[in-house]
N, C-alpha and C positions, 0 to 999 in steps of 0.2 A: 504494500500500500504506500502511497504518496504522503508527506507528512506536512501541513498546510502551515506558513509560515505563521508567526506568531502563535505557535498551534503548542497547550498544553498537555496536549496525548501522548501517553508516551506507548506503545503496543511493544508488547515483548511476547515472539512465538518460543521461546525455548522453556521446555518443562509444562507438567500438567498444573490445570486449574483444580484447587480443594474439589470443584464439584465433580470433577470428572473422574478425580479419583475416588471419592465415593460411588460415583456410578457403576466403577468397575468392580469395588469392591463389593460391593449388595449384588452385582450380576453374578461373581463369582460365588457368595454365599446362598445366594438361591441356587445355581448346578452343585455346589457341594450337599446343601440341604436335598437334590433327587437322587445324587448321587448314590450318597451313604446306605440309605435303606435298598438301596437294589443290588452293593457290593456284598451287604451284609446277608439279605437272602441269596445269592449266591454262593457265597463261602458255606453257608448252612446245608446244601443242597448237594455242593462237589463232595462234606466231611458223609452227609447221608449215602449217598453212592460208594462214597470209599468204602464206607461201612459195610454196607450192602453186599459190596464184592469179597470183603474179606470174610463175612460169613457163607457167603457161595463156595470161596476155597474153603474153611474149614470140613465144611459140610462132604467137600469133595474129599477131603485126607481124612475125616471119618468111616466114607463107605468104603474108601480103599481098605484102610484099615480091618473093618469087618469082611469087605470080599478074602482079606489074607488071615483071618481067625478065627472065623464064622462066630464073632463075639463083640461087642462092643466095650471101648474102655469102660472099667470104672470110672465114677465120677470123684475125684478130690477136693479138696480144700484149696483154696489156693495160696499158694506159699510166696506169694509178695506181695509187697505194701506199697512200694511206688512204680511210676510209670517207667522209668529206665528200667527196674528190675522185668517189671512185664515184658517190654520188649526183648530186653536179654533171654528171657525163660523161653518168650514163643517166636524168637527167629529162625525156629526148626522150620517151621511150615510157612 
């Protein structure tokens, strides 16, 4: 723009205006506030599936099991109390 002489304007384009960076900010907290509930039931859904699956194998190395002993295990107790222990105990299968 042209700057009119005796002209008290001063126009400076470098850097945002307070209001536009609030525009950005509330646009960006509105995609985050659709965001979150839809990442969230996702993650809920891929741990369901996992789940899913890993009872489908176990299910599968129990009836091998029984095709090879014409018995099924006993049932025990289970002998850990945290989740590393668990993992360690059942990375047979």
């Amino acid at each position: 723009m042209y700057k009119k002489q005796g002209s008290n304007f001063h126009t400076s384009s470098a850097g945002f205006t307070l209001l536009e960076l609030m525009v950005a900010v509330i646009i960006l907290a509105i995609l985050a506030a659709i965001a979150m509930p839809m990442y969230s039931n996702y993650i809920t859904k891929a741990k369901a599936r996992s789940a899913q699956s890993d009872l489908v194998a176990l299910s599968v190395v129990m009836e091998s099991l029984y095709q090879r002993n014409l018995s099924y295990a006993a049932p025990t107790t289970n002998p850990t109390t945290t989740t590393a222990q668990t993992q360690n105990h059942a990375k047979g299968w």
